[in-house]
VMD Tcl script that builds the backbone (N, CA, C; Angstrom):
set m [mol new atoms 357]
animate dup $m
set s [atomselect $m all]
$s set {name element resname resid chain x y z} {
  {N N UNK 1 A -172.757 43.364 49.331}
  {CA C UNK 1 A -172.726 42.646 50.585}
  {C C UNK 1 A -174.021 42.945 51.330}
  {N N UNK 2 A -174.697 42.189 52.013}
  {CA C UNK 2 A -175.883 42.221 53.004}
  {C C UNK 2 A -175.563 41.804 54.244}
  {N N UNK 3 A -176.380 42.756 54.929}
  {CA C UNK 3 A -176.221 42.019 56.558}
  {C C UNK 3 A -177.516 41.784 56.940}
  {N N UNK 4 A -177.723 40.770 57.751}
  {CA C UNK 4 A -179.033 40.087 58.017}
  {C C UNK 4 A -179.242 40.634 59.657}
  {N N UNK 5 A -180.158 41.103 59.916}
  {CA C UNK 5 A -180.442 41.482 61.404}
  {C C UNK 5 A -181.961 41.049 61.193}
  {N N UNK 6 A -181.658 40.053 62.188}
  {CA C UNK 6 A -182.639 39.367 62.994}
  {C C UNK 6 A -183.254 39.966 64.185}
  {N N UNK 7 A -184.004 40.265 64.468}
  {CA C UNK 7 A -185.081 40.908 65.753}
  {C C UNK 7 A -186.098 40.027 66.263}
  {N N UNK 8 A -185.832 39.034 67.395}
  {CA C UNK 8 A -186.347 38.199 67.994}
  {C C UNK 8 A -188.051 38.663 68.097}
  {N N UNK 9 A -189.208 37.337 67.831}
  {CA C UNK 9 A -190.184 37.466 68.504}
  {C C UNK 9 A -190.535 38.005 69.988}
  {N N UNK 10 A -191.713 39.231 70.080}
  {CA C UNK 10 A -191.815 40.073 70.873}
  {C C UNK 10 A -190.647 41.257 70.829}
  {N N UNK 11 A -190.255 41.476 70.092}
  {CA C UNK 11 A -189.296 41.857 69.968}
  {C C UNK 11 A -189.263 43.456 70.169}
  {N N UNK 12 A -190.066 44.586 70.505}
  {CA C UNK 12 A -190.557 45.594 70.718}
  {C C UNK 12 A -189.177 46.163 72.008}
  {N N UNK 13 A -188.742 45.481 72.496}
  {CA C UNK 13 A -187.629 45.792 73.895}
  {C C UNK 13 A -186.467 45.682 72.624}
  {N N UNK 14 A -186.623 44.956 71.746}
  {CA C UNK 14 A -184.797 45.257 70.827}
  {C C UNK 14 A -184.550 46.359 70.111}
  {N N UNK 15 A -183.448 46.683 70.395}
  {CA C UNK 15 A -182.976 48.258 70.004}
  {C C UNK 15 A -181.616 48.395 69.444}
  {N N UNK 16 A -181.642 49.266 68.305}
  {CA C UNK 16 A -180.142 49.554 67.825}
  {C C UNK 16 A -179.307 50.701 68.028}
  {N N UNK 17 A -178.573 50.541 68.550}
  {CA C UNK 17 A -178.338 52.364 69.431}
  {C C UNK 17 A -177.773 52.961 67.872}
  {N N UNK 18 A -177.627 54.299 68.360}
  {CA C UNK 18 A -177.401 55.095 67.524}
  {C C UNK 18 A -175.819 55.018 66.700}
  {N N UNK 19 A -175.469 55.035 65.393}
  {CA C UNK 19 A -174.400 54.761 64.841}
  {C C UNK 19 A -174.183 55.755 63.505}
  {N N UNK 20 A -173.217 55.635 62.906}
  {CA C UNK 20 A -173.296 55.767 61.458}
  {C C UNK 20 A -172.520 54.461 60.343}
  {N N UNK 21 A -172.528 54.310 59.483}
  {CA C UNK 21 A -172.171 53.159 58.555}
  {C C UNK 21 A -171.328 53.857 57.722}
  {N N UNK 22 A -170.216 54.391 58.844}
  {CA C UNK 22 A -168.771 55.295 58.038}
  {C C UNK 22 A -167.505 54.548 58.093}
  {N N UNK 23 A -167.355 52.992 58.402}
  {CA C UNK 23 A -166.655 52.429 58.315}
  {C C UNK 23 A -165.439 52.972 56.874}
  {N N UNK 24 A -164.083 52.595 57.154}
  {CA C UNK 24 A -163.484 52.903 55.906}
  {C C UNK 24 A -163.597 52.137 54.779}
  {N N UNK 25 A -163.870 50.958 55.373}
  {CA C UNK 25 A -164.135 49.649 54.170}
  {C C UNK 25 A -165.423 49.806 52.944}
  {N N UNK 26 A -166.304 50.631 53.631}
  {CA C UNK 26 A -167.661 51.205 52.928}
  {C C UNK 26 A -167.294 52.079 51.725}
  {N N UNK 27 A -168.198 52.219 50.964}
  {CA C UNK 27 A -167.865 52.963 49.825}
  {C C UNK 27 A -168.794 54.082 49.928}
  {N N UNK 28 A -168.633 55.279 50.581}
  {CA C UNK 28 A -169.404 56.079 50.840}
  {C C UNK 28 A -170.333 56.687 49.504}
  {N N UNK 29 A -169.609 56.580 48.027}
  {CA C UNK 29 A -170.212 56.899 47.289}
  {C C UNK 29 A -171.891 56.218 46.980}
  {N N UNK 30 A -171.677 54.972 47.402}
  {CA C UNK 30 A -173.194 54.523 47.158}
  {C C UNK 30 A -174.136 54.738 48.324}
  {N N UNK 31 A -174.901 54.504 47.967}
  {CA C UNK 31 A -176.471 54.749 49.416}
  {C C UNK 31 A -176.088 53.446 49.750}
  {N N UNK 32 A -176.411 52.735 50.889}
  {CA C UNK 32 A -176.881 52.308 52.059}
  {C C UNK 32 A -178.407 51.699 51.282}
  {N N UNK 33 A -178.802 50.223 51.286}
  {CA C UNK 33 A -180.570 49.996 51.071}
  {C C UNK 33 A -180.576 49.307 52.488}
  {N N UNK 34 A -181.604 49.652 52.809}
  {CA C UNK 34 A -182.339 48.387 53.413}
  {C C UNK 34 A -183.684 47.832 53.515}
  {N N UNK 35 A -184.038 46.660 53.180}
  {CA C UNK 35 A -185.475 46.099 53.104}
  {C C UNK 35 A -185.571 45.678 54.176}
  {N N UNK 36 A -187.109 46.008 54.676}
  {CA C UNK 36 A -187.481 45.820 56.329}
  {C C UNK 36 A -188.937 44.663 55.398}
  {N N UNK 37 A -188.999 43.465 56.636}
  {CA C UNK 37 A -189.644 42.362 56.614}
  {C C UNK 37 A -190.446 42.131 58.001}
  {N N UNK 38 A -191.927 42.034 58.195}
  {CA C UNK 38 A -191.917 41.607 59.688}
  {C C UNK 38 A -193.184 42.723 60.176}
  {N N UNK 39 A -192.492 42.874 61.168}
  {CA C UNK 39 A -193.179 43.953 62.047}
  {C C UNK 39 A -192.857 45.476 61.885}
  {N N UNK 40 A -193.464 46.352 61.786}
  {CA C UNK 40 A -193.213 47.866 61.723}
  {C C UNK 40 A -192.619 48.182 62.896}
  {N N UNK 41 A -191.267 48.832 62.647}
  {CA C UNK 41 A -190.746 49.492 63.641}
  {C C UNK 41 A -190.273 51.091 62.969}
  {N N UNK 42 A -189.776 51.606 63.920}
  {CA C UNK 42 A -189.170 52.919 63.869}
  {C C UNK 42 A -187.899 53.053 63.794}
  {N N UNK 43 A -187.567 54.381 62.758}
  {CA C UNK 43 A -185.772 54.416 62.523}
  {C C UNK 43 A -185.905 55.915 63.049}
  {N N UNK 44 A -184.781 56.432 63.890}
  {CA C UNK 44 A -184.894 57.385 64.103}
  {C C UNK 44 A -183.639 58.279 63.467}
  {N N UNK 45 A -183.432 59.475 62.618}
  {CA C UNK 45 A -182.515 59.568 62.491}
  {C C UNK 45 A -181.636 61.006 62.936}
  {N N UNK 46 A -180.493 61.169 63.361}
  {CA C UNK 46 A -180.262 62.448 64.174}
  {C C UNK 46 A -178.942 63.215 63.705}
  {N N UNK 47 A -178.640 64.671 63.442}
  {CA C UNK 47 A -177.563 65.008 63.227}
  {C C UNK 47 A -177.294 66.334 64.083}
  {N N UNK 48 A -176.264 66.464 64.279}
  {CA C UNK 48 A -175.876 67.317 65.081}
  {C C UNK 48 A -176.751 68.744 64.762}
  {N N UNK 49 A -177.446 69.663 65.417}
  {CA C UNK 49 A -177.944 70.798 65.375}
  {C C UNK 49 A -178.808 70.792 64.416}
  {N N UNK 50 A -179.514 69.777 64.003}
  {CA C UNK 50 A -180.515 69.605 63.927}
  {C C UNK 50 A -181.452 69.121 64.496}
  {N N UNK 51 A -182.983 68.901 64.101}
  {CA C UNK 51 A -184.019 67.985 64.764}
  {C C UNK 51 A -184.026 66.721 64.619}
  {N N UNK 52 A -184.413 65.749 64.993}
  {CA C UNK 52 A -183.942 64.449 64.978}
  {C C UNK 52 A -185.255 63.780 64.084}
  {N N UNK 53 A -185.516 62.863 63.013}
  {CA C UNK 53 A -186.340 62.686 62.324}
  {C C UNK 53 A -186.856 61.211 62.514}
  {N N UNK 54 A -187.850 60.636 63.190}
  {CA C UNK 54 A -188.739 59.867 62.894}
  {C C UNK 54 A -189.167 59.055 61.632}
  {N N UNK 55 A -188.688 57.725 61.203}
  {CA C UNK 55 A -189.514 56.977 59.949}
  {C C UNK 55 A -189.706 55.588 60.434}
  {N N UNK 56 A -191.398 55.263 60.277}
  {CA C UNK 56 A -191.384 54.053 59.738}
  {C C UNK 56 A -191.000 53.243 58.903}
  {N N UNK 57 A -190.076 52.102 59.277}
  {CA C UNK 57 A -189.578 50.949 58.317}
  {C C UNK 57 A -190.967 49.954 57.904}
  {N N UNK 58 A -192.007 50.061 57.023}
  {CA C UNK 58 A -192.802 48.834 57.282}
  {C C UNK 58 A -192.433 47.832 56.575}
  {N N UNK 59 A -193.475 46.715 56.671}
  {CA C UNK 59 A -192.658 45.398 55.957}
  {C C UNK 59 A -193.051 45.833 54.459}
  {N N UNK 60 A -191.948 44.950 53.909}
  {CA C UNK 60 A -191.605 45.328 52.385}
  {C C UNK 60 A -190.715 47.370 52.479}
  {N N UNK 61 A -190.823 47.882 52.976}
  {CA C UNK 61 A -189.829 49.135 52.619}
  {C C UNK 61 A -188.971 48.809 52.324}
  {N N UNK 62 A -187.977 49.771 51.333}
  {CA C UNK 62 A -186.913 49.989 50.892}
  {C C UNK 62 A -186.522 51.480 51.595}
  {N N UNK 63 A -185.688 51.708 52.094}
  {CA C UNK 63 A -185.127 52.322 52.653}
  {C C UNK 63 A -183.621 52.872 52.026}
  {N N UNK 64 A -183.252 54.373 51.735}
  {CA C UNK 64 A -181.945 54.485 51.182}
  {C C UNK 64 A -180.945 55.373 51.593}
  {N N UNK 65 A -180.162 54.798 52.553}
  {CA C UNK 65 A -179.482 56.321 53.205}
  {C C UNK 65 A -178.093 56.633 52.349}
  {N N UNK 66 A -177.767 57.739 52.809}
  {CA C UNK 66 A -176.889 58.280 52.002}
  {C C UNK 66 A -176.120 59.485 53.131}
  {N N UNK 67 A -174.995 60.120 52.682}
  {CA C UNK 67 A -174.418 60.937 54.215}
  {C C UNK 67 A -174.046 60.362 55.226}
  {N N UNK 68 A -173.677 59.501 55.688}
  {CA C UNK 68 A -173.422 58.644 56.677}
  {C C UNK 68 A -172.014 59.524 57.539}
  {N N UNK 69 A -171.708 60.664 56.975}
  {CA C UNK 69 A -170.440 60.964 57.565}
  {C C UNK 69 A -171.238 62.158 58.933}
  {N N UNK 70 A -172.639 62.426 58.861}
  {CA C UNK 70 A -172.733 63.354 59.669}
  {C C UNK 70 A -174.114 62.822 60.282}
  {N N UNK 71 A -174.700 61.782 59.834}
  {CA C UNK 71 A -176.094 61.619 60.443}
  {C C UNK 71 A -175.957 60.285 60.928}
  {N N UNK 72 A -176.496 59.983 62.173}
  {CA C UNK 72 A -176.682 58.742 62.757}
  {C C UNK 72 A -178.158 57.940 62.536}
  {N N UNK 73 A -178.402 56.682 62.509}
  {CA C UNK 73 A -179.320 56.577 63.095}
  {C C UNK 73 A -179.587 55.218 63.673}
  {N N UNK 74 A -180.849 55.166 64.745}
  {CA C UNK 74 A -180.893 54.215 65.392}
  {C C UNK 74 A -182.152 53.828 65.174}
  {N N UNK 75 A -182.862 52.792 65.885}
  {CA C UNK 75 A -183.879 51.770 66.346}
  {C C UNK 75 A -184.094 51.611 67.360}
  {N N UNK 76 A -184.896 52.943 67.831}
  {CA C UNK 76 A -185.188 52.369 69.888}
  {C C UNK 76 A -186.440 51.432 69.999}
  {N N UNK 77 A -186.540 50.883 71.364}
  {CA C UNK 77 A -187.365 49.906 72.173}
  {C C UNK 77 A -188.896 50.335 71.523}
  {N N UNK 78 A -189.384 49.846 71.169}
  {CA C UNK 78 A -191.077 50.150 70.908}
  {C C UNK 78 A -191.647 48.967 71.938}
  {N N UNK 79 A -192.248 48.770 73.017}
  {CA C UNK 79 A -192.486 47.532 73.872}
  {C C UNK 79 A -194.367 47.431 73.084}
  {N N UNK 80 A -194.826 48.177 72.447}
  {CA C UNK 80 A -195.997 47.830 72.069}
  {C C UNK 80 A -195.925 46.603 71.031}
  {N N UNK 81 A -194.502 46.353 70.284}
  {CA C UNK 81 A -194.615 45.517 69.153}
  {C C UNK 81 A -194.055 44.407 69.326}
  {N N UNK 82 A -194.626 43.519 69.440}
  {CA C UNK 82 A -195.063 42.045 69.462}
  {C C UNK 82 A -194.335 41.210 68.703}
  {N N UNK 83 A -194.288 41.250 67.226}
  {CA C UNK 83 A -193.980 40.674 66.040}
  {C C UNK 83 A -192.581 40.863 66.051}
  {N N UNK 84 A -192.100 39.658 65.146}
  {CA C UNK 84 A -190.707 39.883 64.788}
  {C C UNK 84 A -190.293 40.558 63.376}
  {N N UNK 85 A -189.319 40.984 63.333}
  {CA C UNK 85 A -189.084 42.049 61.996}
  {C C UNK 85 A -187.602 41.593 61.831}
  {N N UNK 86 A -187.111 41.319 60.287}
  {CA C UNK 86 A -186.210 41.425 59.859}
  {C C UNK 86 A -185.895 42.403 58.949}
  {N N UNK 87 A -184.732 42.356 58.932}
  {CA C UNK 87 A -184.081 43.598 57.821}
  {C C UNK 87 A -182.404 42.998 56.780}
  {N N UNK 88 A -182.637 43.489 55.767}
  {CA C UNK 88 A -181.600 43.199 54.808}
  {C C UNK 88 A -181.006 44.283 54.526}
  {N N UNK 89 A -179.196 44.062 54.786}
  {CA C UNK 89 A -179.226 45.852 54.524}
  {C C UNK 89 A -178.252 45.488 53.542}
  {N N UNK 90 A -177.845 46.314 52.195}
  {CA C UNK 90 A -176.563 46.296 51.444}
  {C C UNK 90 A -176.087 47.412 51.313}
  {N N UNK 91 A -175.096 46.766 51.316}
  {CA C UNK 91 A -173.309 48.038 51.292}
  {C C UNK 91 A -172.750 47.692 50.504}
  {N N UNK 92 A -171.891 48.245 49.494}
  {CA C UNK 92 A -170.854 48.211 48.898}
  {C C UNK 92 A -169.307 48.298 49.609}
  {N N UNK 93 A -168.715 47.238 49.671}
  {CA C UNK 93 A -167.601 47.007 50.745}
  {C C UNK 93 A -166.648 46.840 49.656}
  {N N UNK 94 A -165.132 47.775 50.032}
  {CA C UNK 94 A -164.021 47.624 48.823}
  {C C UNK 94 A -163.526 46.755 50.021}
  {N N UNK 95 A -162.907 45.627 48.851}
  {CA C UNK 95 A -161.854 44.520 49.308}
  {C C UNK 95 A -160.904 45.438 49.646}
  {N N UNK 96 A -159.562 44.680 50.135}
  {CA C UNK 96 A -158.473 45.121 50.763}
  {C C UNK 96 A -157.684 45.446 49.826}
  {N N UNK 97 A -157.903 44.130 48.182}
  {CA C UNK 97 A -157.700 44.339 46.918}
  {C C UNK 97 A -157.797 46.238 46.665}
  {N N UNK 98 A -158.847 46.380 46.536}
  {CA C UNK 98 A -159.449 47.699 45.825}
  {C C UNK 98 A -158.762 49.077 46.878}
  {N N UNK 99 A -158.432 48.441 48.420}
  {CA C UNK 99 A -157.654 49.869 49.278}
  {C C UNK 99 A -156.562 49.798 49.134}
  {N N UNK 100 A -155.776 48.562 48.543}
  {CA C UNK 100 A -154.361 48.694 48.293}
  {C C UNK 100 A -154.381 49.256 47.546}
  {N N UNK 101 A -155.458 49.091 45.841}
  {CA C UNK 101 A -154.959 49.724 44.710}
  {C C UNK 101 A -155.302 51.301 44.568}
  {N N UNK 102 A -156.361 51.714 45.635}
  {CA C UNK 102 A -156.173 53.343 45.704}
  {C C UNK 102 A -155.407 53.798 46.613}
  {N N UNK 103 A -154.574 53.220 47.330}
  {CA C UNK 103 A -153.687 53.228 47.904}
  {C C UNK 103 A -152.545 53.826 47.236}
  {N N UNK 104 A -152.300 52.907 46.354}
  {CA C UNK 104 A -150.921 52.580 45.806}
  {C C UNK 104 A -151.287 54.067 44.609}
  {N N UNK 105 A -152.509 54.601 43.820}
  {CA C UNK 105 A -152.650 55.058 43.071}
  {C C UNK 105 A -152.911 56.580 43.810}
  {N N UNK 106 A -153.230 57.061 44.742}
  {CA C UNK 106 A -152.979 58.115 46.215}
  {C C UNK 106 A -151.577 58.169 46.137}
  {N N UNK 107 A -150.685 57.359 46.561}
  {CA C UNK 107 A -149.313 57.433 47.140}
  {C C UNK 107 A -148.318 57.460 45.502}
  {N N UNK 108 A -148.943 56.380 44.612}
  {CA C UNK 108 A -147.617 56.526 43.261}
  {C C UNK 108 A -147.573 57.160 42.045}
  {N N UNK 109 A -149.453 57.682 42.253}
  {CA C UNK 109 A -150.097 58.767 41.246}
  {C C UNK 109 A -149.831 57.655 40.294}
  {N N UNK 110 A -150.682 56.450 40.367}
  {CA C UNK 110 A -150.275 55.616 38.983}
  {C C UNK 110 A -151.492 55.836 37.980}
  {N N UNK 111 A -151.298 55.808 36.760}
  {CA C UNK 111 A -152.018 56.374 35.712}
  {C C UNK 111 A -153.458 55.838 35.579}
  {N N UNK 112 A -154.266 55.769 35.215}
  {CA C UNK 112 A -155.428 55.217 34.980}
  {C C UNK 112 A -155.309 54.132 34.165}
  {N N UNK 113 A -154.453 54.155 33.117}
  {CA C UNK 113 A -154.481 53.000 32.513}
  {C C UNK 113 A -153.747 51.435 33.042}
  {N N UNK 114 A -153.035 51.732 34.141}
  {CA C UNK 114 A -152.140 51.342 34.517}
  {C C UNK 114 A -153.431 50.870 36.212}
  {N N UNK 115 A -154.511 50.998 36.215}
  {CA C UNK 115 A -154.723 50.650 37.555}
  {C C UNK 115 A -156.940 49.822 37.014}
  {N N UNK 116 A -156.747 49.128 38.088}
  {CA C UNK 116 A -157.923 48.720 37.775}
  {C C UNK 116 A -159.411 49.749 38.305}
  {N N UNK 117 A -160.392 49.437 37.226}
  {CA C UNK 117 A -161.638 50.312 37.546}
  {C C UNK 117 A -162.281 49.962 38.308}
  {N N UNK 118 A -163.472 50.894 39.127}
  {CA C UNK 118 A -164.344 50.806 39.874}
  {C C UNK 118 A -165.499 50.445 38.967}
  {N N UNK 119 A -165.825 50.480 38.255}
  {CA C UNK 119 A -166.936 50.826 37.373}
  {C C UNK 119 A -167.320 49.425 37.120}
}
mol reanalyze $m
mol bondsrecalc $m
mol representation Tube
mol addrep $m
């Protein structure tokens, strides 16, 4: 799955506050990509009792996070940047399909052969 974030021309005032991508629907086992297009901006990223880390996204980066259960990160205001920047991000999202069936395989201990793969 991809999500498309658009960042309007002049766009240096648009900002993504700080989050993590720990949704339950996510499959924490995979990284997080995202390809940045556009204008260079900044990702900032922060975890508790630590220092907070600084990266440029430039255009064309690939970007790969991973840990999402303890590190945030955001996209503050840069007002120097002008240009517009897009970004493509993909996630691996289990259907409702795939939480019923670890669901059902959590709760009925159903066998492996007996349940469909991730793989």
């Amino acid at each position: 799955m991809h999500f498309y974030n658009p960042i309007p021309s002049g766009s240096g005032q648009a900002k993504i506050g700080a989050h993590k991508d720990d949704e339950p629907s996510l499959d924490q086992s995979v990284d997080i990509a995202t390809l940045s297009f556009g204008a260079c901006r900044d990702m900032i990223f922060s975890k508790k009792g630590c220092k907070s880390v600084r990266q440029a996204l430039e255009a064309g980066s690939l970007l790969l996070m991973h840990d999402q259960k303890e590190w945030t990160h955001a996209i503050p205001p840069q007002p120097c940047v002008k240009e517009p920047r897009i970004s493509l991000t993909f996630r691996r999202v289990w259907s409702s399909l795939q939480q019923s069936l670890d669901d059902m395989e959590r709760d009925y201990s159903i066998p492996l052969c007996k349940r469909l793969r991730r793989d």
